[in-house]
matplotlib code that plots the C-alpha trace (Angstrom):
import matplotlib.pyplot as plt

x = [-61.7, -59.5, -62.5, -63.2, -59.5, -59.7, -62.7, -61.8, -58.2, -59.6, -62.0, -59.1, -57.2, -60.4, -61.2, -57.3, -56.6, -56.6, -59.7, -60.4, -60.1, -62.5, -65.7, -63.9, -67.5, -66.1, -68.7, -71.4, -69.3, -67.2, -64.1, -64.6, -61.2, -58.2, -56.0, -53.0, -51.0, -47.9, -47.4, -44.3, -44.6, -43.2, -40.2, -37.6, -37.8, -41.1, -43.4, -46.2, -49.7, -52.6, -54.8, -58.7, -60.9, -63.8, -66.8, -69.8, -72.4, -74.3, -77.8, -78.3, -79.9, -76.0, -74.0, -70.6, -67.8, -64.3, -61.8, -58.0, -56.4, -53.1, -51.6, -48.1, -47.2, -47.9, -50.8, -52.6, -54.7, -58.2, -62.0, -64.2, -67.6, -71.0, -72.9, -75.9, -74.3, -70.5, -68.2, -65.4, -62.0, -59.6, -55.6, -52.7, -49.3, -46.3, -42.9, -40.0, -36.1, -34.5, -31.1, -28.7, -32.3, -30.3, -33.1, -35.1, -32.2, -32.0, -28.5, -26.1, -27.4, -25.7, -25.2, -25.2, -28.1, -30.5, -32.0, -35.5, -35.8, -39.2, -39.0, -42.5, -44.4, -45.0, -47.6, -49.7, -52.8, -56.4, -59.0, -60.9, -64.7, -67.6, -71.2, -73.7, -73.0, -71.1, -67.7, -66.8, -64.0, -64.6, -61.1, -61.0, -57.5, -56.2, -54.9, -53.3, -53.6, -53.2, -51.4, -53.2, -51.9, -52.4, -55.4, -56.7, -54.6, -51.7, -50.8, -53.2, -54.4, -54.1, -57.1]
y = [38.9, 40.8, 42.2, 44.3, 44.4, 46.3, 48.8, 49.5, 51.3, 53.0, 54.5, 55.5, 56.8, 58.6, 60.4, 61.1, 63.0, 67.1, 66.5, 69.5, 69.0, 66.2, 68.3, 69.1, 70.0, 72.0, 74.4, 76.1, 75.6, 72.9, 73.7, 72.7, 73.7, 75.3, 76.5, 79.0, 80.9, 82.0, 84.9, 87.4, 91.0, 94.1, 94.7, 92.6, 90.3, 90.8, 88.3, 86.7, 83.5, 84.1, 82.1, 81.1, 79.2, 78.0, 77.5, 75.8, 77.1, 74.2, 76.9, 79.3, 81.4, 81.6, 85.2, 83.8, 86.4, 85.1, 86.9, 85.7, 83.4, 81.8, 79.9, 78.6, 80.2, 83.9, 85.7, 87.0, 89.7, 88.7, 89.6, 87.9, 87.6, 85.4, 84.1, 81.8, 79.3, 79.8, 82.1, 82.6, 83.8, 85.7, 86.8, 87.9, 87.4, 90.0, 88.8, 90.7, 89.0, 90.9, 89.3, 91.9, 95.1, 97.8, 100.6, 100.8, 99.7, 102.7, 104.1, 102.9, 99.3, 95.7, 94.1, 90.9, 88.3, 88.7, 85.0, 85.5, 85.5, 83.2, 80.1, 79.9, 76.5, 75.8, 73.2, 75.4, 76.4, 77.3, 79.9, 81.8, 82.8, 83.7, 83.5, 86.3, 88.7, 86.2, 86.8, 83.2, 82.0, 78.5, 77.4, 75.1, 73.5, 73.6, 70.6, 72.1, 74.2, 72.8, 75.0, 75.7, 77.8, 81.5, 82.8, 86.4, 89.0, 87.6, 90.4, 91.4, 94.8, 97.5, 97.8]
z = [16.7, 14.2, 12.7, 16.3, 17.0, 13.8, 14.2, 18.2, 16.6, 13.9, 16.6, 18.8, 15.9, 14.3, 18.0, 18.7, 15.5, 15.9, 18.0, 19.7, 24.0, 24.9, 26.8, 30.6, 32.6, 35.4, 37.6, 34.9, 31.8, 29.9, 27.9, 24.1, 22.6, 23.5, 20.6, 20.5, 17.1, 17.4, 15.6, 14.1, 13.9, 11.5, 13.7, 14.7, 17.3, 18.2, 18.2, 20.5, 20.8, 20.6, 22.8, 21.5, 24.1, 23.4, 26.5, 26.2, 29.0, 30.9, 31.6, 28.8, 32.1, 33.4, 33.2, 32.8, 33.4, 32.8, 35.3, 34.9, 31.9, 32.4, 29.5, 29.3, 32.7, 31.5, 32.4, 29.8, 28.6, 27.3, 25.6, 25.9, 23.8, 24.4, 21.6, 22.4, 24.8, 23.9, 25.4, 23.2, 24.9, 23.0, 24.6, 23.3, 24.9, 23.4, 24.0, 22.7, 22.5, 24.1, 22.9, 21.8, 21.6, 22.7, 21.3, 24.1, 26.6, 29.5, 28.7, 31.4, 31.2, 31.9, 28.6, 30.8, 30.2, 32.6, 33.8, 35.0, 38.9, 38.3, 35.5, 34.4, 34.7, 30.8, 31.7, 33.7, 32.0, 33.5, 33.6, 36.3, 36.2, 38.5, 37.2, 37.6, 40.7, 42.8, 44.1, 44.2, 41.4, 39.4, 37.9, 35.0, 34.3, 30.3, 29.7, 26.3, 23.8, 20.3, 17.7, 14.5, 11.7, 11.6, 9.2, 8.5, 10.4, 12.0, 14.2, 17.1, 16.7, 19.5, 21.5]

ax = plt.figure().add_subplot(projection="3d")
ax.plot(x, y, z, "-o")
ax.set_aspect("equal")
plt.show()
């Protein structure tokens, strides 16, 4: 008995660890990871995720097209790129404080905080996509992204 005790919560432990997203099948395509960086850039105060999906198509014969990503209640801007049977996903979300950044203030303006008039919905994650010439969306839900550490170029270039 402790013998099984014993291998049934190494299992759990083994699987649980920095395991990428367990495979969510949704429409043509299942979600393999979902990872995000948070990155700093040159100037002050500016500083942004980047957001990596990784898609595993069901039928090789499938044109995938992802239309809208939404992670961490921001929309966000995207490539996307097909190799094989994966899509990879790619987006970068800028955010700037804007705590006490009077350079690019219009002159005339409120020092007062400004509260945003929406609060966005941390938790809500998904993607949109149609496959080949239809005009109907699929939506997969993103349960979370995982953060993993920055490598190569941590600052997105300008497309």
């Amino acid at each position: 008995m402790n013998n099984q005790l014993f291998t049934m919560i190494f299992w759990i432990l083994a699987l649980s660890c920095k395991a990428p997203i367990s495979s969510l099948y949704q429409g043509k395509v299942s979600l393999i990871s979902a990872e995000k960086t948070e990155w700093f850039g040159g100037r002050d105060r500016v500083k942004g995720t980047m957001y990596t999906l990784k898609l595993k198509i069901k039928n090789n014969k499938d044109i995938i097209t992802v239309k809208s990503l939404k992670a961490e209640g921001n929309t966000i801007n995207f490539t996307q790129s097909n190799s094989g049977n994966m899509i990879i996903v790619n987006g970068n979300f800028q955010s700037t404080d804007q705590t006490d950044n009077f350079e690019n203030m219009p002159s005339g303006s409120s020092v007062e905080s400004r509260e945003r008039s929406q609060k966005l919905n941390l938790k809500e994650n998904w993607m949109e996509y149609t496959v080949k010439d239809s005009k109907k969306l699929y939506k997969i839900n993103i349960p979370k992204f995982i953060s993993v550490e920055p490598t190569g170029d941590l600052i997105p270039q300008r497309q």
